[in-house]
C-alpha atoms as a printed R data frame, in Angstrom:
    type eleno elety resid chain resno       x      y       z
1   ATOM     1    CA   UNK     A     1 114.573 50.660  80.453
2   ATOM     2    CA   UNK     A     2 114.819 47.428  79.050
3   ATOM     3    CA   UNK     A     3 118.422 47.500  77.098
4   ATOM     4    CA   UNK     A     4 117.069 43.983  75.294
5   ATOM     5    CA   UNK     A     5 114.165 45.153  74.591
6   ATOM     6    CA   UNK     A     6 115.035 48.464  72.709
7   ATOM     7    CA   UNK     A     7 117.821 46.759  70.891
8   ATOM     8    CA   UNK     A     8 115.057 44.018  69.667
9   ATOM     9    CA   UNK     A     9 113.110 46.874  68.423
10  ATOM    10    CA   UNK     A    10 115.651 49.062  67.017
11  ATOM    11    CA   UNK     A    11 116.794 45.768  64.854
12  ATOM    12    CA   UNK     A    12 113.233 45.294  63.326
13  ATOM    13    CA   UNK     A    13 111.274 49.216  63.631
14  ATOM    14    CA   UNK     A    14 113.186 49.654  59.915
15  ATOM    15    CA   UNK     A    15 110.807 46.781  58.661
16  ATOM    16    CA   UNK     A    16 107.449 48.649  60.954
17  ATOM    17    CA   UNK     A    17 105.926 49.103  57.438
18  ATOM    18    CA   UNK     A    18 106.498 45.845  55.788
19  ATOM    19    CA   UNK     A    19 105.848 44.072  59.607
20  ATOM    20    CA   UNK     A    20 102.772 43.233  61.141
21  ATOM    21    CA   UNK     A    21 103.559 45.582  63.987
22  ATOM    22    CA   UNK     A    22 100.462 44.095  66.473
23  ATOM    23    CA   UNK     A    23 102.549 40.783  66.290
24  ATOM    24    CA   UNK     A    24 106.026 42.616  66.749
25  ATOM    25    CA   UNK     A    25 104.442 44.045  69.418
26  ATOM    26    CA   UNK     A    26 102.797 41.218  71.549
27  ATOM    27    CA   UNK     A    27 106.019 39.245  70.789
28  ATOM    28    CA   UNK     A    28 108.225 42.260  71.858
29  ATOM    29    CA   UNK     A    29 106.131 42.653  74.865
30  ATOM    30    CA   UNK     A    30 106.655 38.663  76.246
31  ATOM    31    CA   UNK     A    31 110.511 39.128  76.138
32  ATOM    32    CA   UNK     A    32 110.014 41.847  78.331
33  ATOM    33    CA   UNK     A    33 111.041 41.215  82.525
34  ATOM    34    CA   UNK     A    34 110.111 43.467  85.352
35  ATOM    35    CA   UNK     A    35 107.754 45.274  82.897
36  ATOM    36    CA   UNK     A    36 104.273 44.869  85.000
37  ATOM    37    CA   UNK     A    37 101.961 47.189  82.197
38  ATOM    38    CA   UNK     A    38 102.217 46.528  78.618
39  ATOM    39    CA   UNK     A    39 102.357 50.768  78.563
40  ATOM    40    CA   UNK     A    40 105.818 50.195  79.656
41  ATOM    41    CA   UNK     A    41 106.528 48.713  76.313
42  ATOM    42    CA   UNK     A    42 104.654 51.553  74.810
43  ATOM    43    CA   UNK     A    43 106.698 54.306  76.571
44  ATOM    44    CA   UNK     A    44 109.827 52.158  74.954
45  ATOM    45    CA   UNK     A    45 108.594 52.892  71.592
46  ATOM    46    CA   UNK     A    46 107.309 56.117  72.281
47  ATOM    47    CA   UNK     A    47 110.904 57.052  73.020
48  ATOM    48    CA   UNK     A    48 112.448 55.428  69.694
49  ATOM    49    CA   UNK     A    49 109.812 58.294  68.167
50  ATOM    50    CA   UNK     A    50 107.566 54.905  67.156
51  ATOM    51    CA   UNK     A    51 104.052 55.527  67.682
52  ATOM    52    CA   UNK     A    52 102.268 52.136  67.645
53  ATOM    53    CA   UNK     A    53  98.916 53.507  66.783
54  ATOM    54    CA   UNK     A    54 100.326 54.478  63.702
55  ATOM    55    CA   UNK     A    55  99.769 50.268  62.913
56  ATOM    56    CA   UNK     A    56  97.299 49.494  64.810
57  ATOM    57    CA   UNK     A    57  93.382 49.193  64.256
58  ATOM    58    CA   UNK     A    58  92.562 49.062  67.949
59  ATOM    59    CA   UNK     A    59  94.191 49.928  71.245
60  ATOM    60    CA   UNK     A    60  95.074 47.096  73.595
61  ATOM    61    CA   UNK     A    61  94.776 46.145  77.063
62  ATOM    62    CA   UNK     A    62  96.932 48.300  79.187
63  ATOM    63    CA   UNK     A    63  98.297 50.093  76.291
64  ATOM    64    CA   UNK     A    64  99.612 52.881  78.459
65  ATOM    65    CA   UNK     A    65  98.140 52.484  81.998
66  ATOM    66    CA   UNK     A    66 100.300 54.274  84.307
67  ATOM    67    CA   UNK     A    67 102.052 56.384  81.895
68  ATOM    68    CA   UNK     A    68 103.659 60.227  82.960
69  ATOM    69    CA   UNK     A    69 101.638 61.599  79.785
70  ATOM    70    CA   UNK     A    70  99.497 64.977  79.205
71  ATOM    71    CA   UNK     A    71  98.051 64.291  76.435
72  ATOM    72    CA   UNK     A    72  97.214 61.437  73.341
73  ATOM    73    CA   UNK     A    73  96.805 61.490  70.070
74  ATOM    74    CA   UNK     A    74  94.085 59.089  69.107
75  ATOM    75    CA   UNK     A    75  94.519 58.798  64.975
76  ATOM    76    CA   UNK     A    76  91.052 58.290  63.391
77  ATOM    77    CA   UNK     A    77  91.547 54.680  61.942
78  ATOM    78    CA   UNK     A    78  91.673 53.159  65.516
79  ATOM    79    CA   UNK     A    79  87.727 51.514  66.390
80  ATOM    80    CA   UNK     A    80  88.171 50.164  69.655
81  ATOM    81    CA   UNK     A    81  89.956 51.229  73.023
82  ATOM    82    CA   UNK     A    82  90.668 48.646  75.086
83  ATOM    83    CA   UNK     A    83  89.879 47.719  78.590
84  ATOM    84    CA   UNK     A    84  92.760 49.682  81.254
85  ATOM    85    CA   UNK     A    85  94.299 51.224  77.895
86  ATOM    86    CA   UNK     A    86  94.697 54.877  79.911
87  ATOM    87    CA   UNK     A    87  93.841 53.533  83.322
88  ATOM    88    CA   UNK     A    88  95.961 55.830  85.959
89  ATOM    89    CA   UNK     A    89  96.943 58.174  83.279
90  ATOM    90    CA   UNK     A    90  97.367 60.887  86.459
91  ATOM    91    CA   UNK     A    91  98.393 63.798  84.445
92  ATOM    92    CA   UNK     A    92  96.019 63.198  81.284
93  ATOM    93    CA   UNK     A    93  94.053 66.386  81.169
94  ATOM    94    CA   UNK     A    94  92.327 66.179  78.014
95  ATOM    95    CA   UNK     A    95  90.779 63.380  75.757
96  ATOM    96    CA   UNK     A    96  89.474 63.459  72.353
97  ATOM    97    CA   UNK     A    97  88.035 60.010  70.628
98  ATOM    98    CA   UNK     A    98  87.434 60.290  67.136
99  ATOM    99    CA   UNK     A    99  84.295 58.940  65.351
100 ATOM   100    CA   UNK     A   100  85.779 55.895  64.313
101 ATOM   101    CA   UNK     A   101  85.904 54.442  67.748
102 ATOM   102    CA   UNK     A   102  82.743 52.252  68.032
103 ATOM   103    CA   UNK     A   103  84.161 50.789  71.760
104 ATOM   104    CA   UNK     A   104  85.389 51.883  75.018
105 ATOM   105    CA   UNK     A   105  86.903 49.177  77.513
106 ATOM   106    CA   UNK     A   106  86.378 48.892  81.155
107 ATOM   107    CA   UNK     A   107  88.234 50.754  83.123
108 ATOM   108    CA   UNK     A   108  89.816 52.783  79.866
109 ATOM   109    CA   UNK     A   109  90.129 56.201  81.571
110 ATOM   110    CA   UNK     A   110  89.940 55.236  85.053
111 ATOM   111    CA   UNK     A   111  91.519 57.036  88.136
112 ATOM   112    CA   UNK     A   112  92.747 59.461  85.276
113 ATOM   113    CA   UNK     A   113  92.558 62.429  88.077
114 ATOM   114    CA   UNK     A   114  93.643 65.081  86.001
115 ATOM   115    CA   UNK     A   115  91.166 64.557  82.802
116 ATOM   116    CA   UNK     A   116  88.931 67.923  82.880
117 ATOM   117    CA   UNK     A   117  87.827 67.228  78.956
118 ATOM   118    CA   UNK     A   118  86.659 64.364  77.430
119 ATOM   119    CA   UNK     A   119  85.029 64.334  73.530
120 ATOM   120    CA   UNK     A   120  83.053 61.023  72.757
121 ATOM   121    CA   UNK     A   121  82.858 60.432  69.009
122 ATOM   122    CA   UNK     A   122  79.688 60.224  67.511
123 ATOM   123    CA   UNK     A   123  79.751 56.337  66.640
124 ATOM   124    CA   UNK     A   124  80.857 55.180  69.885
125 ATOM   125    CA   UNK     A   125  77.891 52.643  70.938
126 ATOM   126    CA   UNK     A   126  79.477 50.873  74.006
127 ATOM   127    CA   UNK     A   127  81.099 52.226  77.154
128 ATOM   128    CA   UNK     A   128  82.369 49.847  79.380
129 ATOM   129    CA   UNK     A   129  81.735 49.631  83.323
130 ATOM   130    CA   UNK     A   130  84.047 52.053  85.578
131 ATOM   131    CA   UNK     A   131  85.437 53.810  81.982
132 ATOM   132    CA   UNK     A   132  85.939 56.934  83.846
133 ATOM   133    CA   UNK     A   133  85.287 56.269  87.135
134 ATOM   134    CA   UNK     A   134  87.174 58.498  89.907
135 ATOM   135    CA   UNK     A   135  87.759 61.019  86.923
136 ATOM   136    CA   UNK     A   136  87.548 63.702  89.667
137 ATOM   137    CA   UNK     A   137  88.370 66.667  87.358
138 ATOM   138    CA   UNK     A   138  85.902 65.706  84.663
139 ATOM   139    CA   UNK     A   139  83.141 68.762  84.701
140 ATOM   140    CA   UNK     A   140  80.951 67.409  81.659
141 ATOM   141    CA   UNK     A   141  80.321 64.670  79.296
142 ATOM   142    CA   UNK     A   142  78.412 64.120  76.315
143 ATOM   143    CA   UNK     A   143  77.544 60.384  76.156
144 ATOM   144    CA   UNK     A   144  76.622 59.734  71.785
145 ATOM   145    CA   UNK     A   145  73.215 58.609  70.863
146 ATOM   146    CA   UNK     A   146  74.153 55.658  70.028
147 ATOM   147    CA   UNK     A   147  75.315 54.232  73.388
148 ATOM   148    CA   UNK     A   148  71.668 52.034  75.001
149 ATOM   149    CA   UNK     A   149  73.190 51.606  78.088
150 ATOM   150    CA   UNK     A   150  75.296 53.423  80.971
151 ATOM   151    CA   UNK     A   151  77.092 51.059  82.431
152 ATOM   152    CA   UNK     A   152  77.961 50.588  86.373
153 ATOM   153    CA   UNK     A   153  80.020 52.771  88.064
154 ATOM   154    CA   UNK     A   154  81.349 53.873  84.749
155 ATOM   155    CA   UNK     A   155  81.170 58.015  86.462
156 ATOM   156    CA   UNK     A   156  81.614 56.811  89.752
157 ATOM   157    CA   UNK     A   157  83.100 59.229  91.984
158 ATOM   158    CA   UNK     A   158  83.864 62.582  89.078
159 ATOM   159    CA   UNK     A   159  82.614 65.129  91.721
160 ATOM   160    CA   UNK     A   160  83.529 67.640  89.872
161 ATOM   161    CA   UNK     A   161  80.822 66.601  86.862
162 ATOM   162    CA   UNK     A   162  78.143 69.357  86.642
163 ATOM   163    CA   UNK     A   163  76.883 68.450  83.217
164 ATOM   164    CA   UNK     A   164  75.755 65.260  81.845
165 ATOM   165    CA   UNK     A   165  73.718 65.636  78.120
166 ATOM   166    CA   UNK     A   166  71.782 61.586  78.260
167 ATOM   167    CA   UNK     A   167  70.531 60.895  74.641
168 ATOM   168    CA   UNK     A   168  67.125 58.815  73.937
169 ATOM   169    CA   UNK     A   169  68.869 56.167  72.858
170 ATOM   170    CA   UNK     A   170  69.522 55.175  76.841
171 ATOM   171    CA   UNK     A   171  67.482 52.569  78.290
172 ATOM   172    CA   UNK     A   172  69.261 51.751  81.501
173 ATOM   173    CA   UNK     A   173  71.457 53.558  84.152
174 ATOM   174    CA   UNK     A   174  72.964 50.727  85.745
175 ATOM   175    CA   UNK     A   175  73.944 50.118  89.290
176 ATOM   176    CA   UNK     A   176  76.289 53.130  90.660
177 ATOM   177    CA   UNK     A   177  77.080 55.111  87.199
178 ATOM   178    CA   UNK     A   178  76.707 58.374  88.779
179 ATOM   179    CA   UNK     A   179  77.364 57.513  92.226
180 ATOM   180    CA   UNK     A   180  78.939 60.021  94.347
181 ATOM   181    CA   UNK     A   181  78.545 62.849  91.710
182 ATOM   182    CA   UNK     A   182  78.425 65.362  94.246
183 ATOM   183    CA   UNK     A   183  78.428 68.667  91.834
184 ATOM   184    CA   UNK     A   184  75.763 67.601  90.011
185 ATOM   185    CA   UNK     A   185  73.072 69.950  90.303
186 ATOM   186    CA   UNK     A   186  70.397 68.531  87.802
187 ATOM   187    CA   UNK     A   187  70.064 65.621  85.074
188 ATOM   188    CA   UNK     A   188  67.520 64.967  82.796
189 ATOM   189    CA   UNK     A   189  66.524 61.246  82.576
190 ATOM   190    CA   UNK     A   190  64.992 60.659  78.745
191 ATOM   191    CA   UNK     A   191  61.852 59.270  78.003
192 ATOM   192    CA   UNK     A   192  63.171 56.183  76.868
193 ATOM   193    CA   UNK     A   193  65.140 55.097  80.461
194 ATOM   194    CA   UNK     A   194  62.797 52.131  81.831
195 ATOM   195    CA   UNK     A   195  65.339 51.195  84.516
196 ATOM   196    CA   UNK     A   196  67.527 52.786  87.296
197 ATOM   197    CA   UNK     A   197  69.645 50.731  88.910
198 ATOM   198    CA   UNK     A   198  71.034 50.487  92.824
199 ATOM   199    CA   UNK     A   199  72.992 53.593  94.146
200 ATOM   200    CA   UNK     A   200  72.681 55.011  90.295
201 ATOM   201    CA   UNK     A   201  72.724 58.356  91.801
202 ATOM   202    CA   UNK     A   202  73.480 58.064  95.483
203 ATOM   203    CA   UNK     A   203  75.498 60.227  97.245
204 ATOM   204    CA   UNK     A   204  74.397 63.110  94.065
205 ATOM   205    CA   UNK     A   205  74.279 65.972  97.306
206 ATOM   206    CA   UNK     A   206  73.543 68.623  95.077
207 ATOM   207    CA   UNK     A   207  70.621 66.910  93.098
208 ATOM   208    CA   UNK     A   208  67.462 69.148  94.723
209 ATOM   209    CA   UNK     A   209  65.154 67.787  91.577
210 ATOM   210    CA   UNK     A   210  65.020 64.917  90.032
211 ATOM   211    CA   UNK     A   211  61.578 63.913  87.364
212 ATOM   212    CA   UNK     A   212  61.443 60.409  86.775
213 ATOM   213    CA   UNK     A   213  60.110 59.669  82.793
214 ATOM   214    CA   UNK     A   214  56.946 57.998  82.371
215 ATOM   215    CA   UNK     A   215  58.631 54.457  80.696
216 ATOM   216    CA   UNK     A   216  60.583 53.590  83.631
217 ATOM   217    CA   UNK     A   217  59.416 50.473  85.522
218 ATOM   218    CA   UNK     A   218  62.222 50.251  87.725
219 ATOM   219    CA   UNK     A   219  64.158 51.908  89.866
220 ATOM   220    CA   UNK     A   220  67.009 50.155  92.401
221 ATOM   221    CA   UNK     A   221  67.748 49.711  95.755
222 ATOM   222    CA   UNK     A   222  69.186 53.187  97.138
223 ATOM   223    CA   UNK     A   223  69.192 54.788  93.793
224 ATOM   224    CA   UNK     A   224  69.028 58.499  95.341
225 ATOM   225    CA   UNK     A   225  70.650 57.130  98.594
226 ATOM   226    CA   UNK     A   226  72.278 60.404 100.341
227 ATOM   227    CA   UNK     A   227  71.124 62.465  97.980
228 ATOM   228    CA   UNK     A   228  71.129 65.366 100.530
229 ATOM   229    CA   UNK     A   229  69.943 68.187  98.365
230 ATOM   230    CA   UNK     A   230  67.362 66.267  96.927
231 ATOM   231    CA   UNK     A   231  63.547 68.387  97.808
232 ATOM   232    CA   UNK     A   232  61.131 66.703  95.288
233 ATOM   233    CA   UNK     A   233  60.422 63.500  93.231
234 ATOM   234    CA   UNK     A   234  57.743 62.402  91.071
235 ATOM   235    CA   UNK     A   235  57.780 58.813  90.000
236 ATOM   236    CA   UNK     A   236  54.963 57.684  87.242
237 ATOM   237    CA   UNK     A   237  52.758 55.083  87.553
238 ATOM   238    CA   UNK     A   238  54.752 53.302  84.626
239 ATOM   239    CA   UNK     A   239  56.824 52.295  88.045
240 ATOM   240    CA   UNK     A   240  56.047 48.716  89.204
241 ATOM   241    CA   UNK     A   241  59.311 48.140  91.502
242 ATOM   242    CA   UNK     A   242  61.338 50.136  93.849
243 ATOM   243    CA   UNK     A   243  63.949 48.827  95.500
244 ATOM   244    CA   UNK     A   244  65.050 49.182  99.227
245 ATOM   245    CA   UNK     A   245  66.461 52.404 100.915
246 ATOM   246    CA   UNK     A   246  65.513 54.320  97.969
247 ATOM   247    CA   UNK     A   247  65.959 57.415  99.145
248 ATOM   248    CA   UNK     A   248  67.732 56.889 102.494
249 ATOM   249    CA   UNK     A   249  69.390 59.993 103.994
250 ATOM   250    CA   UNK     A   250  67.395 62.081 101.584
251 ATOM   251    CA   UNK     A   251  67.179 64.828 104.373
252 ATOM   252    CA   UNK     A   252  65.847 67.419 102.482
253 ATOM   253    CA   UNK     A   253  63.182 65.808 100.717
254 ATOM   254    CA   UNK     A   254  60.155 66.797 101.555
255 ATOM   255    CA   UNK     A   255  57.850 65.891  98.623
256 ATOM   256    CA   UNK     A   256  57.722 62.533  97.108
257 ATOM   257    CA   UNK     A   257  54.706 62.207  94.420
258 ATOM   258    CA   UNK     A   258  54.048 58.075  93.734
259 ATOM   259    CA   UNK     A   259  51.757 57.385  91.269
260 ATOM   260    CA   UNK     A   260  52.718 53.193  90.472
261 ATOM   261    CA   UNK     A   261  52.751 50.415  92.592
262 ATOM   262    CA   UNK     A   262  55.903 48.715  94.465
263 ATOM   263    CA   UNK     A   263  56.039 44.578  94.296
């Protein structure tokens, strides 16, 4: 540990509440040296029994990427999580964001292998690309109905996820977000999806069904790539575009029902 550091912040945590603590914090964290993740700074307070969401509104970059812990506390003031905040969190098994959040950064859960339980708050509108991507113990998710997109990549690679609940506030499922969900079995697309982006579901091996909704207009280059499983399709004739290698080692399919037009 940083002996300068904890001494700098045992001198001023006695004036935390009269403080802006964001400030002691950022200016705590440049007189730190050999400290690579601002987490590392958060682990110092953490261990002077200082929990800095206690003062703060939102959680920073890198808050505590990396960190040795089980579990977090998020308090229900905080709106935002920031992007890496619990990025290769390795022994995080369970998450639970409160309504207040309205945000989630890039990358804010991701490679956190051990997460099996994730609760979205209702008012969460925004997930950011690759928030829990390589999640691989993550078995469901409910994504709020306030959230219009799902962002790339952002469940790339949680084989374990069997259940994903899409509200019909969703427009787009952007380019890899459920890429190489192999446990996934079935997922309902709502009516109000108009695009599917490339490799949004490739390499989904137990897919065998899949029923496009009637608004979409466009779906991406190897969208259902490898989808091994996959027996049957139906896509509308809302569908003006499909991209190339669609369904490339689809090796089961055996019934594709096109009703649009490809430009």
């Amino acid at each position: 540990m940083n002996k300068y550091i904890k001494q700098f912040i045992e001198k001023y945590k006695n004036l935390l509440a009269d403080e802006d603590f964001t400030s002691l914090y950022r200016k705590a964290y440049k007189e730190m040296t050999g400290y690579p993740y601002i987490g590392s700074l958060t682990q110092i307070f953490l261990d002077l029994d200082i929990d800095p969401l206690d003062y703060m509104s939102k959680i920073p970059t890198g808050y505590l990427a990396g960190a040795a812990v089980k579990s977090v506390d998020i308090p229900d003031h905080i709106t935002s999580i920031g992007m890496n905040a619990f990025n290769e969190c390795k022994s995080l098994t369970s998450i639970t964001i409160p309504d207040s959040v309205t945000s989630i950064g890039e990358w804010a859960f991701k490679d956190c292998s051990s997460l099996t339980g994730v609760v979205i708050g209702s008012s969460v509108a925004t997930i950011g690309r690759e928030a829990f991507c390589n999640c691989r113990g993550l078995t469901s998710i409910e994504i709020p109905s306030g959230v219009t997109s799902i962002e790339g990549s952002v469940f790339y690679n949680c084989y374990s996820l069997t259940s994903v609940a899409i509200p019909d506030s969703v427009t787009s499922i952007r380019n890899m977000a459920f890429c190489k969900c192999s446990s996934l079995t079935s997922i309902e697309i709502p009516n109000s999806v108009t695009t599917i982006g490339d490799n949004a579901f490739g390499d989904c091996s137990g897919l065998t069904s899949i029923e496009i909704p009637n608004n979409v207009t466009t779906i991406g280059g190897a969208a259902f790539g490898d989808c091994s499983g996959l027996q049957n399709i139906t896509i509308p004739d809302s569908v003006t575009s499909i991209g190339y290698a669609t369904f490339s080692g689809c090796s089961s399919l055996t019934n594709i029902n096109f009703k649009g037009t490809t430009s």
